[in-house]
C-alpha positions as CSV (number, residue, x, y, z in Angstrom):
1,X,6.0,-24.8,-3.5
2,X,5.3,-23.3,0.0
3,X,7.2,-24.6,3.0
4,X,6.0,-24.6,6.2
5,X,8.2,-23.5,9.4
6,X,6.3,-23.5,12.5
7,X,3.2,-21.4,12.0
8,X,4.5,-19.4,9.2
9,X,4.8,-20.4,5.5
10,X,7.2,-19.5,3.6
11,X,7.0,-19.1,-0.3
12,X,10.2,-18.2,-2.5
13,X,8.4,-18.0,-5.6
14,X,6.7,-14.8,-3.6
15,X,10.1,-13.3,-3.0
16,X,11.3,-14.1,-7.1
17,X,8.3,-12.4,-8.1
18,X,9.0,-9.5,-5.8
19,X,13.1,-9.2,-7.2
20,X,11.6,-9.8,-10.7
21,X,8.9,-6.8,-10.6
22,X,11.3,-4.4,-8.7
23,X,14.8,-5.4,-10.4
24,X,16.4,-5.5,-7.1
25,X,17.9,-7.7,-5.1
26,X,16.9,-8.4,-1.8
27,X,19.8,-10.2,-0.5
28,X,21.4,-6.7,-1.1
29,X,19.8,-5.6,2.0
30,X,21.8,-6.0,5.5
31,X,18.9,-5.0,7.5
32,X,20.7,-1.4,9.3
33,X,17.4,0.3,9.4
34,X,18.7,3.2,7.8
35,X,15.1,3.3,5.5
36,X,13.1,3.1,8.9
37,X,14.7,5.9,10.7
38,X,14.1,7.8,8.2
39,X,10.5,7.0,6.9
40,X,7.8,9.3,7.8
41,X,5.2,6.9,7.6
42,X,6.8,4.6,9.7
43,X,5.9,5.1,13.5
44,X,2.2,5.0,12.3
45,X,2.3,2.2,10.0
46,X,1.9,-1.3,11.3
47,X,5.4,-2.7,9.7
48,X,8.6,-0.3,9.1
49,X,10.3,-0.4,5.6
50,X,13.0,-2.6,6.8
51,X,10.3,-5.4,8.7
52,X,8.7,-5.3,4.9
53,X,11.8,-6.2,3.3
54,X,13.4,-8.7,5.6
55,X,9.4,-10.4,5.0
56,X,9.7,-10.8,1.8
57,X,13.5,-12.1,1.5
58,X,11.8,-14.6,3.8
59,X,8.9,-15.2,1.6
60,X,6.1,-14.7,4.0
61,X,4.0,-14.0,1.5
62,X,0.3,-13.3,4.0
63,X,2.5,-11.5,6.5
64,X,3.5,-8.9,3.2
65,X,0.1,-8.9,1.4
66,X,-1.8,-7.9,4.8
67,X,0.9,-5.3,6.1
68,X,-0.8,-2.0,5.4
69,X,2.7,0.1,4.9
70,X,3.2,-0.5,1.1
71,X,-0.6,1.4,0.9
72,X,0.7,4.2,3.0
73,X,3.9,4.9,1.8
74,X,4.1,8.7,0.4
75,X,7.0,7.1,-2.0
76,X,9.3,10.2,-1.0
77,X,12.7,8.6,-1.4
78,X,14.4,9.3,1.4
79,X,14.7,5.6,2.1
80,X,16.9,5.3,-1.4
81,X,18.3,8.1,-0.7
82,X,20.1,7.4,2.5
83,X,20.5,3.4,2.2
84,X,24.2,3.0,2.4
85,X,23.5,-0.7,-0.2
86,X,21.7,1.6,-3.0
87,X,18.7,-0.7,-2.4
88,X,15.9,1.1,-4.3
89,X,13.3,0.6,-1.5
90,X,10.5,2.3,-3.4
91,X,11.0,0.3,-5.8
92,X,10.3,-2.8,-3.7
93,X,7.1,-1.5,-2.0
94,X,5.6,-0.4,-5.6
95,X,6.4,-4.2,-6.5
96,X,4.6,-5.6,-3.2
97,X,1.5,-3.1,-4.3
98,X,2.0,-4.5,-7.9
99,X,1.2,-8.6,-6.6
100,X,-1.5,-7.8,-4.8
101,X,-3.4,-5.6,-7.5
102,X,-2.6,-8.6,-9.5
103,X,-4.3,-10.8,-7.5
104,X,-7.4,-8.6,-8.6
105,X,-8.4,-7.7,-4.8
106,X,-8.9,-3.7,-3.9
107,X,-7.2,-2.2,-1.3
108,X,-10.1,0.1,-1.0
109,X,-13.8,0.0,-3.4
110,X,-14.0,2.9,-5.4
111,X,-17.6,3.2,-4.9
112,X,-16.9,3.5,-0.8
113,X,-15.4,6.4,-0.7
114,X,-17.6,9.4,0.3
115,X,-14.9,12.6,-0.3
116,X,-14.7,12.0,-4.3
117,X,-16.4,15.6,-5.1
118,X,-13.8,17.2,-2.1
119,X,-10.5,15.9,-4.0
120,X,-8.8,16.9,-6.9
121,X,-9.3,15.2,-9.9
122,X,-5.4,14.2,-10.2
123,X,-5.3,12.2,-6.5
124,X,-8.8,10.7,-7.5
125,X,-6.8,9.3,-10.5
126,X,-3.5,8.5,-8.8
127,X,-5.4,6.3,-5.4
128,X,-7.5,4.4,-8.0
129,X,-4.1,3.5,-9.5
130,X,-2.5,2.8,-6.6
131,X,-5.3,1.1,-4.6
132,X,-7.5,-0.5,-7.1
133,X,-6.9,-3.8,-8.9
């Protein structure tokens, strides 16, 4: 059940169906910012890797599920890579993605897009995956 503090709510059963889907533990993260540094995506993104983390350990679930970052990241590792916990971070981000395609809501409408003939078939095949419920 969703608890209230201040203006924000906070929902645990948010953040145990975030560890479930991803298979890591969130408490494993000590919040050094290791994954931000590093992240390419990161300084034009509206959360970093670490801000997306320590928001869903605190089970702010409408913080997570309107941060734009999980969409943009170019899963490239280098977060996992370098996280001196062994936190799989991609992992994590593909899980946030994973609720809110499961919530049946688009990131983006397939019929919107305009560029379909100027792409190659394979990254046609791999946004609808990633974007579309």
């Amino acid at each position: 059940m969703p608890i209230t503090i201040s203006t924000k709510t906070v929902d645990r059963e948010f953040t145990k169906k975030i560890e479930e889907i991803s298979g890591e533990p969130l408490t494993k993260c000590m919040q050094c910012g290791t994954c931000s540094g590093l992240c390419p995506v990161e300084a034009t993104s509206d959360v970093s890797p670490r801000k997306l983390i320590h928001m869903v350990t605190l089970g702010q679930r409408e913080m997570v599920m309107n941060a734009k970052f999980a969409w943009l990241c170019v899963t490239c590792y280098l977060c996992e890579l370098r996280c001196p916990r062994g936190l799989d971070i991609p992992k994590i981000i593909e899980a946030t993605r994973q609720v809110k395609l499961r919530s049946n809501e688009n990131f983006i409408e397939p019929f919107e897009i305009e560029t379909v003939m100027e792409l190659p078939q394979i990254a046609m095949v791999s946004a609808f995956r990633k974007h579309t419920a």
